[in-house]
C-alpha positions in Angstrom: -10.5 1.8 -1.8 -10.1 2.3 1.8 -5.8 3.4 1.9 -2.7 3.0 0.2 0.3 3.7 0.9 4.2 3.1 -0.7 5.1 -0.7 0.9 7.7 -0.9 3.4 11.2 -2.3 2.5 14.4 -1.1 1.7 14.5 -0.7 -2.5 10.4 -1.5 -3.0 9.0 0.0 -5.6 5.4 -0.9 -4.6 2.0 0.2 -3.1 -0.6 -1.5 -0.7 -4.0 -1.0 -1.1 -6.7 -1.6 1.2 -10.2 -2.0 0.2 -13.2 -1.1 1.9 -15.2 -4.3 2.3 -17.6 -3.9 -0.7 -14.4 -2.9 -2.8 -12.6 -6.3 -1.8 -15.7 -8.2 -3.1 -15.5 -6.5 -6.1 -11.9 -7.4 -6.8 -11.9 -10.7 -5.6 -15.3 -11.2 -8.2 -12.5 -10.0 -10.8 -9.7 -12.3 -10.2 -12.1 -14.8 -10.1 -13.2 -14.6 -13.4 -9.7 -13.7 -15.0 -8.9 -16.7 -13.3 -12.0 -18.7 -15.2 -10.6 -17.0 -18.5 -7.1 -18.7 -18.6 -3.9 -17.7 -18.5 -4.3 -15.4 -22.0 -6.7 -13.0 -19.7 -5.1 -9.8 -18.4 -6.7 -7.6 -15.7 -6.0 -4.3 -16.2 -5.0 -1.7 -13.3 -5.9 1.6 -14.2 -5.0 4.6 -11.8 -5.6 8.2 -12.1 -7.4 7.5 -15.7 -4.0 5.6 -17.2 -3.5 2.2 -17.4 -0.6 1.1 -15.2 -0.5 -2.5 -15.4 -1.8 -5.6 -17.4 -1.4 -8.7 -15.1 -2.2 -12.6 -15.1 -4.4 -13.4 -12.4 -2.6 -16.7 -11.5 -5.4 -17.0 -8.3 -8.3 -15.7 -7.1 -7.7 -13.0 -4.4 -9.2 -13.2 -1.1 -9.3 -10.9 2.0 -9.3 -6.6 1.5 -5.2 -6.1 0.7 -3.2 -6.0 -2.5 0.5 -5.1 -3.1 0.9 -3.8 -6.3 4.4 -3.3 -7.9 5.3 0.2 -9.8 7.7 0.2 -12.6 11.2 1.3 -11.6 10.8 4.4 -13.9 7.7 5.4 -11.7 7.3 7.1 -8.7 5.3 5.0 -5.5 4.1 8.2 -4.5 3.0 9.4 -7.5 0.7 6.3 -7.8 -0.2 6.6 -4.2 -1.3 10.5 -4.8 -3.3 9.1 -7.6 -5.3 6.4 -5.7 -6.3 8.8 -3.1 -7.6 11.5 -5.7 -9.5 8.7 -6.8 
């Protein structure tokens, strides 16, 4: 991971992430094969040792940036204090 940060916009409750180049192939190797495994597949985002999401990867994602949406009960920073402790 090269940065995240809380996303910009009025009532967002989300994070970017940036990868480093070698992280972006790694996810993008990922949502490819969640893709492969069908719509019953779930790739799960873990931060800070918890699991924080279980999404379907509807397409493969390309390029080193991901927005990542928190749950209204949590706390953007929080998640973005997280990431950066790794």
């Amino acid at each position: 991971m090269k940065d995240a940060t809380i996303a910009e916009g009025e009532g967002q409750n989300a994070v970017d992430v940036t990868f480093t180049e070698d992280g972006a192939v790694v996810f993008n190797a990922l949502t490819v094969k969640a893709v492969q495994a069908g719509d019953s597949v779930r790739l799960i985002i873990k931060i800070g040792g918890e699991i924080q999401g279980a999404v379907v990867v509807m397409e493969a994602m390309e390029g080193d940036h991901v927005q990542i949406s928190v749950s209204p009960d949590d706390n953007a920073q929080k998640i973005v204090d997280l990431i950066h402790k790794g």
